[in-house]
Every structure is written in C-alpha cells, then in structure tokens.
C-alpha positions, 0 to 999 in steps of 0.5 A, spaced: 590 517 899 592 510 904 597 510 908 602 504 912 603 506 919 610 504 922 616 505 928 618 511 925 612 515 921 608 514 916 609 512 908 603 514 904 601 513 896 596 518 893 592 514 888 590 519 883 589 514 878 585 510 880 582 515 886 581 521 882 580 527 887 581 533 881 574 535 882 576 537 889 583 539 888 586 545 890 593 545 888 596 551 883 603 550 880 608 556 878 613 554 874 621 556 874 619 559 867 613 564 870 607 559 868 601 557 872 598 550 871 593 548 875 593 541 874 600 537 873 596 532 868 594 537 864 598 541 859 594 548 859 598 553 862 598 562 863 603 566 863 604 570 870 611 572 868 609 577 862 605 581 867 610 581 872 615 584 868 611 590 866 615 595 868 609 600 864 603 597 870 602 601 876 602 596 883 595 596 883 594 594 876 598 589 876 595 586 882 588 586 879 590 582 873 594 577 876 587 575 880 584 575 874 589 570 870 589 566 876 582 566 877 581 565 870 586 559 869 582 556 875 575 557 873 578 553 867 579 546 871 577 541 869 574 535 874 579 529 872 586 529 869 587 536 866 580 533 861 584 528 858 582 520 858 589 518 856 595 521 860 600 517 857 598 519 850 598 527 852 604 531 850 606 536 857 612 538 859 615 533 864 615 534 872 622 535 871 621 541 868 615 543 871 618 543 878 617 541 885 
C-alpha cells in the first residue's frame, strides 16, 4: 500500500492489483449468511452457519469442527487473487452482499 501524508492524517491506497500481497494475506471473512471466505477475489466459500445451528453437537464438537472448516478453507488459499487470472470475468457475489 502507499500512502499521501496531510494536515489532518493519512489517505492510503491498497494496490492488490497491481502489488499483489495474497500470498501473505491473513484476512478471513464471515458473511451475514454464515459463510467463510478467505479471500474477497475468489468465490470458493465454507459454511460455518450449518455447524453453528446443530443443536445435536455437544459444545466440544462444535468447536473442534469449526477449527477444522476453518483450517481447511485456509489451507485451501490460494497465492494471488482466489486463483483466478481474470477478475473481471469471475462470477462471485458482490461486496455488498459479502459485507464489511
């Protein structure tokens, strides 16, 4: 990222595009609808809703299968832009339905 220092703080830019930081990103994001995504380019995603509602799972359970999905899904990362060479082209849900 690059910034323009001035009077009242800082505009920064985040140039993944052209300054592709995926392989050393760490961010994860959870959606409204329960979904995990680990990368805002791709559209690969895991439900954690699902073993979240299992009234049937004790506490323990639960927990060691939400590491699981979660560890999984982030093995799964791939190094630029959800894998995709063309982000246009790629059908994904659109950041508004995403979140954030």
């Amino acid at each position: 990222s690059s910034g323009i220092n001035a009077e009242y703080g800082t505009v920064g830019f985040i140039s993944s595009m052209s300054r592709n930081f995926c392989g050393g990103c760490n961010r994860l994001r959870l959606t409204h609808d329960g979904m995990l995504k680990v990368c805002l380019f791709g559209k690969d995603e895991v439900s954690l809703r699902d073993i979240l509602r299992d009234s049937n799972l004790p506490e323990e359970k639960r927990t060691e299968m939400l590491h699981a999905v979660i560890a999984g899904a982030v093995k799964k990362k791939k190094f630029s832009h959800g894998g995709v060479e063309s982000i246009k082209e790629q059908m994904k849900r659109p950041m508004i339905l995403i979140g954030g």
